[in-house]
Kinemage of the C-alpha trace (Angstrom):
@kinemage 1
@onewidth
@group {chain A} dominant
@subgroup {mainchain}
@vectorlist {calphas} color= white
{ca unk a 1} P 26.084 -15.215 51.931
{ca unk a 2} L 22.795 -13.382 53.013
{ca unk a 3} L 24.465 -13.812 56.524
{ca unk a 4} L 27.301 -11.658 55.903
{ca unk a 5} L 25.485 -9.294 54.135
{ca unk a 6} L 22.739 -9.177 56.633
{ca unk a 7} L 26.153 -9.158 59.775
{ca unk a 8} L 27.078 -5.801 57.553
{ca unk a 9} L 24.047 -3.930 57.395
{ca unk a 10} L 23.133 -4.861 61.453
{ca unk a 11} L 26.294 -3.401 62.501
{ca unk a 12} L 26.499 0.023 59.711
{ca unk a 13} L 25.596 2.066 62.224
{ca unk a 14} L 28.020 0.700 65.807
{ca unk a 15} L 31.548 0.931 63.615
{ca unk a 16} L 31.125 4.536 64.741
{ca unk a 17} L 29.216 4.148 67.631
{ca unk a 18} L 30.383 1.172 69.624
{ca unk a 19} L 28.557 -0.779 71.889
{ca unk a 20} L 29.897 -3.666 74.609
{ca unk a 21} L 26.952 -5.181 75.012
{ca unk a 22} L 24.506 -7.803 73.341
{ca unk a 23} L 21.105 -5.745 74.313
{ca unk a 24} L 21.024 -3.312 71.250
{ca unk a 25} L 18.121 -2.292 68.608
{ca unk a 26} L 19.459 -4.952 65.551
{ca unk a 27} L 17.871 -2.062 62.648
{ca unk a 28} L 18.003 1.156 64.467
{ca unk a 29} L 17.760 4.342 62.384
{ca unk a 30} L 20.118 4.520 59.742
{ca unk a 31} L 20.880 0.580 59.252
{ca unk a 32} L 22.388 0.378 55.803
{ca unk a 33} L 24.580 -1.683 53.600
{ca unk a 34} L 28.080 -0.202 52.912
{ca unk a 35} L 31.316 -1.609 50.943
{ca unk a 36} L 31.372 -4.780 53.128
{ca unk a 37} L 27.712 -5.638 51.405
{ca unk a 38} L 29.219 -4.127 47.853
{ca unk a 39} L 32.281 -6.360 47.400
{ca unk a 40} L 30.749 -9.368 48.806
{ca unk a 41} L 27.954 -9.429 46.318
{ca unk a 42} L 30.478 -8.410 43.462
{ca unk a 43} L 32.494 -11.348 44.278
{ca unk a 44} L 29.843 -13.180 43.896
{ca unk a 45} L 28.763 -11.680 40.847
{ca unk a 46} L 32.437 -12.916 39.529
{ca unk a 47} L 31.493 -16.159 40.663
{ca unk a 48} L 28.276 -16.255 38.725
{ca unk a 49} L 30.075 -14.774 35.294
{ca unk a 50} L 31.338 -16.893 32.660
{ca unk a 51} L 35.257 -15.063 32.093
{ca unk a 52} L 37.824 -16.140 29.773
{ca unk a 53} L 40.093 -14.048 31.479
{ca unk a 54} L 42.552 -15.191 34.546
{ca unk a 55} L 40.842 -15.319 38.064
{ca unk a 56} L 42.580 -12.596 39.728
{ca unk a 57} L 41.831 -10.106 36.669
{ca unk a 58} L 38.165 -11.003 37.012
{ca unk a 59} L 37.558 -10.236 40.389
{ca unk a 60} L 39.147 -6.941 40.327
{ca unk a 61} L 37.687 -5.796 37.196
{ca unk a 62} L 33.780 -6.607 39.224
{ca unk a 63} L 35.554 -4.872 42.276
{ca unk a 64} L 35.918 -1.652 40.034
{ca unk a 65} L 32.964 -1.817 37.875
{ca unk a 66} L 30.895 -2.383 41.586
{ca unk a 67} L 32.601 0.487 43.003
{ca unk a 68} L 31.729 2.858 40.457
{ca unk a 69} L 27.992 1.773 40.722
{ca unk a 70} L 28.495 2.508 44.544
{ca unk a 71} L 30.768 4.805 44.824
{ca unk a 72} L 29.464 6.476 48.079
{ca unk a 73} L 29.208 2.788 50.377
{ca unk a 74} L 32.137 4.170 52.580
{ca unk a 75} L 35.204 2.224 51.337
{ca unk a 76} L 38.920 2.645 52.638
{ca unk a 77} L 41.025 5.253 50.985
{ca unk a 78} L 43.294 2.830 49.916
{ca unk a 79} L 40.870 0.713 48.058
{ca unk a 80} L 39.296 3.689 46.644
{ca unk a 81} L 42.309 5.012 44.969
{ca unk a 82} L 43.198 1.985 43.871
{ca unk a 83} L 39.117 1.432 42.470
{ca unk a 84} L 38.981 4.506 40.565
{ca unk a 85} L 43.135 4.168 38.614
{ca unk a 86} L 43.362 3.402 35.404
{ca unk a 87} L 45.556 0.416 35.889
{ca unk a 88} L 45.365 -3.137 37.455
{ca unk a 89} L 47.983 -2.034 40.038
{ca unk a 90} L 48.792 -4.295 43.122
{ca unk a 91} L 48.328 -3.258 46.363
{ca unk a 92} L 49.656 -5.266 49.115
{ca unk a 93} L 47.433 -4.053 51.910
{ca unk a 94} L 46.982 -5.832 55.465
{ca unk a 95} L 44.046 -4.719 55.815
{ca unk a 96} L 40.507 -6.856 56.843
{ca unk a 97} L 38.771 -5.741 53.153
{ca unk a 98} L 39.395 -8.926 51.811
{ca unk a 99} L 38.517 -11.294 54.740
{ca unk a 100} L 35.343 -9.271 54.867
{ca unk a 101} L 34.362 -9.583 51.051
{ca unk a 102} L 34.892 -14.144 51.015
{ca unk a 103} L 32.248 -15.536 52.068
{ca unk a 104} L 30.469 -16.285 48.755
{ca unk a 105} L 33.858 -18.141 47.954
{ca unk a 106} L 33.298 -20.726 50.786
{ca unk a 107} L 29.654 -21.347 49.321
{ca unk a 108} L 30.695 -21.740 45.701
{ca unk a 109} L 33.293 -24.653 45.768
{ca unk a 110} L 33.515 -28.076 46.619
{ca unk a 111} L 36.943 -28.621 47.650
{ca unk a 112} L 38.953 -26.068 50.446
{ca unk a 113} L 41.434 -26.510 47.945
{ca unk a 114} L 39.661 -24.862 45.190
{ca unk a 115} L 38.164 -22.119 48.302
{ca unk a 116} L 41.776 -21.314 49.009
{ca unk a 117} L 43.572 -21.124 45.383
{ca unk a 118} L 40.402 -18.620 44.596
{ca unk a 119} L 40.918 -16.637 47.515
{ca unk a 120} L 44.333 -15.728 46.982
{ca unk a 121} L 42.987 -14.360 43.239
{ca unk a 122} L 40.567 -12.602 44.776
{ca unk a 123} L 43.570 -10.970 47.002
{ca unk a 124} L 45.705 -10.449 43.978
{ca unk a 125} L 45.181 -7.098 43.008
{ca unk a 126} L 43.488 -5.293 46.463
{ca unk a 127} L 45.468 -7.461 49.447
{ca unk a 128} L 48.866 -9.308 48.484
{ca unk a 129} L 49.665 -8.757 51.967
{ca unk a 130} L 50.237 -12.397 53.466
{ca unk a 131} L 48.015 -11.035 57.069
{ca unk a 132} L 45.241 -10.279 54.635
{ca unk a 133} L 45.549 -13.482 52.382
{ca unk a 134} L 45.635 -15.602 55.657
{ca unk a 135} L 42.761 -13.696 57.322
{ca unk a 136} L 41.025 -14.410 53.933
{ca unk a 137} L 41.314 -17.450 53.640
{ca unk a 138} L 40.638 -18.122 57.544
{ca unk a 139} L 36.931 -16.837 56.729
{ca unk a 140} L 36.134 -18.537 53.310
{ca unk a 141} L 37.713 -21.929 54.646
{ca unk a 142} L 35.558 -21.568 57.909
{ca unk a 143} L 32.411 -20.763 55.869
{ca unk a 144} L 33.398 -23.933 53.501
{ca unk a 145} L 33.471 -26.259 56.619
{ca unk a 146} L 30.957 -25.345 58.592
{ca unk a 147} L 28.577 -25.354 55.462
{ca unk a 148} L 30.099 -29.015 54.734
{ca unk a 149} L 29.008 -30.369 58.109
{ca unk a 150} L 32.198 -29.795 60.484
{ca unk a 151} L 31.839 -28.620 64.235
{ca unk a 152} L 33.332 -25.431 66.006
{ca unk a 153} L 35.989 -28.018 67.157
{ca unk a 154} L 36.685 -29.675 63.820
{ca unk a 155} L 36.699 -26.049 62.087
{ca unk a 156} L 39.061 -24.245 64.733
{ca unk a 157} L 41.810 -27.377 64.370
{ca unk a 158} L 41.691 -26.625 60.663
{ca unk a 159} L 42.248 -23.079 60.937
{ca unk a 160} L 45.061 -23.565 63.884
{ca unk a 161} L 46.575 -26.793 62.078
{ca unk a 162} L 46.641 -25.666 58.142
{ca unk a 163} L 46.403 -22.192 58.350
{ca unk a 164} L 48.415 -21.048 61.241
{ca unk a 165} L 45.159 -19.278 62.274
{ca unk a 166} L 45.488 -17.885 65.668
{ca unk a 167} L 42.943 -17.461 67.697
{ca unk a 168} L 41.829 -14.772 70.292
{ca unk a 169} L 41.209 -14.596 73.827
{ca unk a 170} L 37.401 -14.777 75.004
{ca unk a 171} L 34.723 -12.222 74.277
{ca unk a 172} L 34.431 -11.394 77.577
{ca unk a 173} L 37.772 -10.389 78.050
{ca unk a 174} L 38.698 -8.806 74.785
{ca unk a 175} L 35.792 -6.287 75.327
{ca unk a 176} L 37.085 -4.445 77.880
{ca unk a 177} L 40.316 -3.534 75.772
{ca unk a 178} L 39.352 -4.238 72.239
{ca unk a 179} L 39.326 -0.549 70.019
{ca unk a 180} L 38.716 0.126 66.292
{ca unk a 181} L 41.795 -1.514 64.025
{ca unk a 182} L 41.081 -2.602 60.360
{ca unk a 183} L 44.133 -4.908 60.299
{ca unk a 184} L 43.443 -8.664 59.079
{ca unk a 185} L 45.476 -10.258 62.176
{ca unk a 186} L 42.936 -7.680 64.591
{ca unk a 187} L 39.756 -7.972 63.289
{ca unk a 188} L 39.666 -11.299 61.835
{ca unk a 189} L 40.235 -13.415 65.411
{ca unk a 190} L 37.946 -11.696 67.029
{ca unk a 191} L 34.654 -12.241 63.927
{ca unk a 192} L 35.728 -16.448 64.176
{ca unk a 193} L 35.872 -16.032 68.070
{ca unk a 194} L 32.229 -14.762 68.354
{ca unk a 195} L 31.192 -17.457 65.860
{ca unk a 196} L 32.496 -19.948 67.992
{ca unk a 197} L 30.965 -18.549 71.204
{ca unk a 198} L 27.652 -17.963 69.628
{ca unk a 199} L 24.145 -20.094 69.866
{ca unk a 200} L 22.444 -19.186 66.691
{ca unk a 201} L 22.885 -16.861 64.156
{ca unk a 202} L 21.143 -13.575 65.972
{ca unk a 203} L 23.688 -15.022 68.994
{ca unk a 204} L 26.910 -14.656 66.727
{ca unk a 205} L 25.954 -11.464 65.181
{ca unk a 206} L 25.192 -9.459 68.621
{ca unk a 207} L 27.815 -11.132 69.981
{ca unk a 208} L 30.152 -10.111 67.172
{ca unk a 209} L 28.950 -6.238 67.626
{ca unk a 210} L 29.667 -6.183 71.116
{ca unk a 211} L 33.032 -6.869 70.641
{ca unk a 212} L 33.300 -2.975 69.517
{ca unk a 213} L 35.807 -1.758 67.026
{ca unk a 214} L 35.019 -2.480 63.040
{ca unk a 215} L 31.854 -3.687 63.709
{ca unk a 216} L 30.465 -3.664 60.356
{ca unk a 217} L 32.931 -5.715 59.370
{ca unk a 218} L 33.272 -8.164 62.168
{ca unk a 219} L 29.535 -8.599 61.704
{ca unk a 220} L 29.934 -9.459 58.505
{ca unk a 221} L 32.718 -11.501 58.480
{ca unk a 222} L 31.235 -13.455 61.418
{ca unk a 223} L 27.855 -13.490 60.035
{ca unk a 224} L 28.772 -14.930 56.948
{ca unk a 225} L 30.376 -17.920 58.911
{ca unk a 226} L 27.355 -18.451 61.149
{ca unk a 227} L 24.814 -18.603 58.256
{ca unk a 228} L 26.416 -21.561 56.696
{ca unk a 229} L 26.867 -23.110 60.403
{ca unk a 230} L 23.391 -22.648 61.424
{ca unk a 231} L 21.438 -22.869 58.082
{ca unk a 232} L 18.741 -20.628 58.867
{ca unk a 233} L 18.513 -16.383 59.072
{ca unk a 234} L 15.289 -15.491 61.519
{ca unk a 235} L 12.575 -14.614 59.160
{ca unk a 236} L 12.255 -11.300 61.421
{ca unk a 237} L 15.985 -10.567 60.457
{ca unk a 238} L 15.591 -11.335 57.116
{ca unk a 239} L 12.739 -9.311 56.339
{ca unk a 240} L 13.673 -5.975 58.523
{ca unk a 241} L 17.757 -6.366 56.391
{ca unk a 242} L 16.184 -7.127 52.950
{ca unk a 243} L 14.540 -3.857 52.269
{ca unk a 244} L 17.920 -1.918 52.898
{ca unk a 245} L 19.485 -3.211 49.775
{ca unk a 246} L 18.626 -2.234 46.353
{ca unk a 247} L 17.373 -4.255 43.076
{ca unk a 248} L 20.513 -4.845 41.805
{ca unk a 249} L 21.864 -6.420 45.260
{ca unk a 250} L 18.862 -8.099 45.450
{ca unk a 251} L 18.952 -9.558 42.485
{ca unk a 252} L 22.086 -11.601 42.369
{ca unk a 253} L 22.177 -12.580 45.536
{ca unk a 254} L 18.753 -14.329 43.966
{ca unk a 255} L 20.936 -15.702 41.517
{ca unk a 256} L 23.558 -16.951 43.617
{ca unk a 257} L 21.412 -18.478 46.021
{ca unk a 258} L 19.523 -20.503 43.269
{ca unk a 259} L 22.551 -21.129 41.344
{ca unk a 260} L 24.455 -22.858 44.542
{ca unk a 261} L 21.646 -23.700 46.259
{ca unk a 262} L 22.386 -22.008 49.568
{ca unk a 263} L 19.558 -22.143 52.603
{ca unk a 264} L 18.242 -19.063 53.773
């Protein structure tokens, strides 16, 4: 999970200013963590709470009470009205927010079954859209099997075989066209793609930026998946990202990463 939090906060400041190429400063002025970071770690918050209520409620009762403790980390409008109504309306967006927010899911569970069925409740309320489930799932079921051992090989035939995933062209040649477009079936592709080009962790993440567009959120997205492939976040990463998040961040992804034991 640090690794999609960590993909987030390296790429907070290229969703605005693009780059199509690998060579840039990873924590350049303004790095910061923004909604991506926020409803990850309030997912896994849910995860970490002992609820009586159903699944679905829970996780968008933590999306709302983490939205009003960051209100200002640059969510969609369409989230944000929905964050700050009265009711437990559902939204049936298309949109990449909950493909982006998973990645604790795939750490959490032992089965894909269980990573899937939990998914979908944490689309319930935010993404009912089937794009947005599917891109959702796509990145918790990615993070589950590459965690559990599985190749690129093993983990693309999943995603192509059970989940009608469908992947993108090459890096190389979606850069020259690729612009900004929050849409699950965009932006999803695109963060598995530069996992499954990548070398390392660092590798995946630049490689993930350079594709342009939401790059936050392909960073994190992407990142997430590499951390559990890899294992390991460079120490020089780790301690340049961990600063930009505050106590309370901090702090359960402590717990989280003690309570499922996951590497750093």
């Amino acid at each position: 999970m640090y690794g999609a939090v960590f993909g987030d906060i390296i790429g907070s400041t290229y969703e605005i200013h693009n780059v199509k190429t690998q060579d840039f400063p990873l924590f350049p002025a303004g790095s910061t963590y923004t909604d991506d970071t926020v409803l990850t770690i309030a997912v896994a918050e849910k995860l970490l709470a002992q609820s009586h209520i159903t699944p679905a409620k829970s996780y968008a009762l933590w999306f709302k009470q983490y939205y009003r403790r960051y209100p200002n980390a640059g969510y969609g409008q369409m989230f944000r009205k929905w964050a700050l109504s009265e009711n437990l309306t559902v939204q049936r967006s298309y949109g990449n927010g909950a493909a982006m927010r998973v990645s604790a899911i795939g750490c959490a569970f032992d089965s894909l079954a269980e990573v899937l069925y939990e998914v979908r409740q944490s689309c319930h309320y935010t993404h009912r859209h089937p794009e947005a489930v599917r891109g959702a799932q796509a990145v918790a079921a990615a993070v589950f099997l590459a965690r559990k051992g599985c190749d690129k090989e093993e983990i693309q035939r999943y995603l192509i075989r059970k989940l009608h995933y469908k992947p993108c062209m090459s890096l190389d040649d979606l850069r020259g066209t690729y612009v900004f477009n929050s849409r699950a079936s965009y932006s999803v592709p695109p963060a598995i793609q530069a996992f499954m080009e990548s070398s390392s962790y660092e590798d995946a993440v630049r490689k993930a930026i350079s594709i342009g567009g939401d790059s936050d959120t392909i960073a994190c997205m992407t990142g997430g998946i590499a951390h559990a492939y890899y294992k390991k976040i460079p120490d020089a990463i780790y301690s340049r990202a961990i600063p930009c998040l505050d106590s309370g961040l901090k702090d359960t992804l402590r717990r989280f990463e003690e309570q499922f034991q996951i590497p750093r």
